[in-house]
C-alpha positions as CSV (number, residue, x, y, z in Angstrom):
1,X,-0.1,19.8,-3.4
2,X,1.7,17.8,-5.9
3,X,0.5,14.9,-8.7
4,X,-0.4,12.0,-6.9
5,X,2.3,9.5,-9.2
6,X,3.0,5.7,-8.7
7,X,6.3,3.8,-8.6
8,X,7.6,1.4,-11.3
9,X,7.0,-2.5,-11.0
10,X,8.0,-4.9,-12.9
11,X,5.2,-7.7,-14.3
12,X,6.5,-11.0,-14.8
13,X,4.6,-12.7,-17.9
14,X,5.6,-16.0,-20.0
15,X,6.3,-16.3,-23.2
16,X,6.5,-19.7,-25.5
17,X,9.9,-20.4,-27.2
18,X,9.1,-23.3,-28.7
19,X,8.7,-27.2,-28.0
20,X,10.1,-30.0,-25.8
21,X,10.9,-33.5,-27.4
22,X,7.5,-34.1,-26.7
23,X,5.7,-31.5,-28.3
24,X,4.7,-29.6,-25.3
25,X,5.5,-26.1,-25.2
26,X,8.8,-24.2,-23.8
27,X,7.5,-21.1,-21.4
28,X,10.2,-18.4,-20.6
29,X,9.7,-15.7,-18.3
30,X,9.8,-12.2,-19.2
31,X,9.9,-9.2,-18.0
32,X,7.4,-5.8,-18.2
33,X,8.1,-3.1,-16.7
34,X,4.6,-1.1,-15.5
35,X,5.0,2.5,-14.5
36,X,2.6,4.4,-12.5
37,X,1.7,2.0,-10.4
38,X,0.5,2.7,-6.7
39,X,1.1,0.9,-4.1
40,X,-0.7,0.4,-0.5
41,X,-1.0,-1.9,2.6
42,X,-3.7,-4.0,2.2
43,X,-6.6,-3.3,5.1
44,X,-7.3,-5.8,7.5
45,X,-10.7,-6.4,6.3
46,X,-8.7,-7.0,2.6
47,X,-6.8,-9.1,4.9
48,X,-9.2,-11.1,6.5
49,X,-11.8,-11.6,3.4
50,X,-9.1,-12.9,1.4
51,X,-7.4,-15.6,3.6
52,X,-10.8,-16.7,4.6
53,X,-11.6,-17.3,0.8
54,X,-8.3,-18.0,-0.5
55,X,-6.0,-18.9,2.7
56,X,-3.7,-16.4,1.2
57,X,-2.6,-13.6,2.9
58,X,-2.5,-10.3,0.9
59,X,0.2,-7.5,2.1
60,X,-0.3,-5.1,-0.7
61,X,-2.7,-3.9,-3.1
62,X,-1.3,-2.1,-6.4
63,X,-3.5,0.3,-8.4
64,X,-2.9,-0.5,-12.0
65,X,-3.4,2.8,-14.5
66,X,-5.5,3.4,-16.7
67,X,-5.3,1.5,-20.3
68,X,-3.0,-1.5,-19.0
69,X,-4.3,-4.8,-20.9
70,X,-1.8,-7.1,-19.6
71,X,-3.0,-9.9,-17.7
72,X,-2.5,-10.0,-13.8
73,X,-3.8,-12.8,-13.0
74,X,-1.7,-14.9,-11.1
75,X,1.3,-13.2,-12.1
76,X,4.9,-12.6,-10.0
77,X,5.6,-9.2,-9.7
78,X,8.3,-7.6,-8.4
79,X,9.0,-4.2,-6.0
80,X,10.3,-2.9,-3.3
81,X,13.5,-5.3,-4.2
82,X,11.1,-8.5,-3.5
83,X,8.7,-10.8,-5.4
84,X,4.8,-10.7,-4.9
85,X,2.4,-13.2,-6.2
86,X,-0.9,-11.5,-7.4
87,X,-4.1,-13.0,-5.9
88,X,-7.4,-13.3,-7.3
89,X,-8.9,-10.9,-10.2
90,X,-7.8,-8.0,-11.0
91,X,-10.8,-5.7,-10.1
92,X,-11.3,-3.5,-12.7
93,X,-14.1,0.1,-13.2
94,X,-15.1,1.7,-16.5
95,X,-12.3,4.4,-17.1
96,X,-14.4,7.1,-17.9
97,X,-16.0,7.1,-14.1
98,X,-13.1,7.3,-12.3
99,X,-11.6,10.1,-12.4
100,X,-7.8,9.7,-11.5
101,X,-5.4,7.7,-13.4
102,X,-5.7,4.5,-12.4
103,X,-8.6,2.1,-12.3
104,X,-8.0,-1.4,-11.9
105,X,-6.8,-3.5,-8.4
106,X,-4.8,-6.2,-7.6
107,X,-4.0,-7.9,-4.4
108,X,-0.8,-9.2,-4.0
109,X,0.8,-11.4,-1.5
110,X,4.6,-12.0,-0.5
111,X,6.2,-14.6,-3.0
112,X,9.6,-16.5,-2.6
């Protein structure tokens, strides 16, 4: 059996490039590229809890690896030629008890 391995996304963060004519800040989008990241069908009960809390209907949950520090929280991402909307927290478990590569999760729904 081979090593379980992830696909690349691509994490779309902002960036400040400077001011407006009235003072308030510029935000450019930019691109990170993530690799190693695993991707799954959401379950129905992931489903079901979250557009019951949210009323936003997750499609996929990604599996984030291990030592990431980049912020997910309501971030565009992009795979699988389409953009996703992350929902929620990122869920994340203390690295040294998990014991494959990855140990944070975020749910994503579809994003136009």
């Amino acid at each position: 059996m081979g090593k379980l391995k992830g696909t690349t996304v691509t994490l779309v963060d902002k960036t400040i490039s400077g001011k407006d004519p009235f003072g308030n800040p510029i935000k450019v989008d930019f691109d990170i590229k993530i690799e190693n990241v695993l991707v799954a069908p959401a379950t129905t009960e992931d489903i079901t809890n979250q557009l019951s809390l949210t009323g936003k209907k997750v499609e996929y949950i990604l599996a984030i690896p291990k030592g990431d520090k980049h912020d997910w929280e309501d971030k565009e991402v992009c795979f699988f030629d389409k953009k996703w909307r992350t929902v929620g927290l990122a869920l994340e478990g203390i690295e040294e008890l998990i014991p494959l590569e990855w140990n944070k999760k975020v749910m994503v729904e579809r994003y136009e």
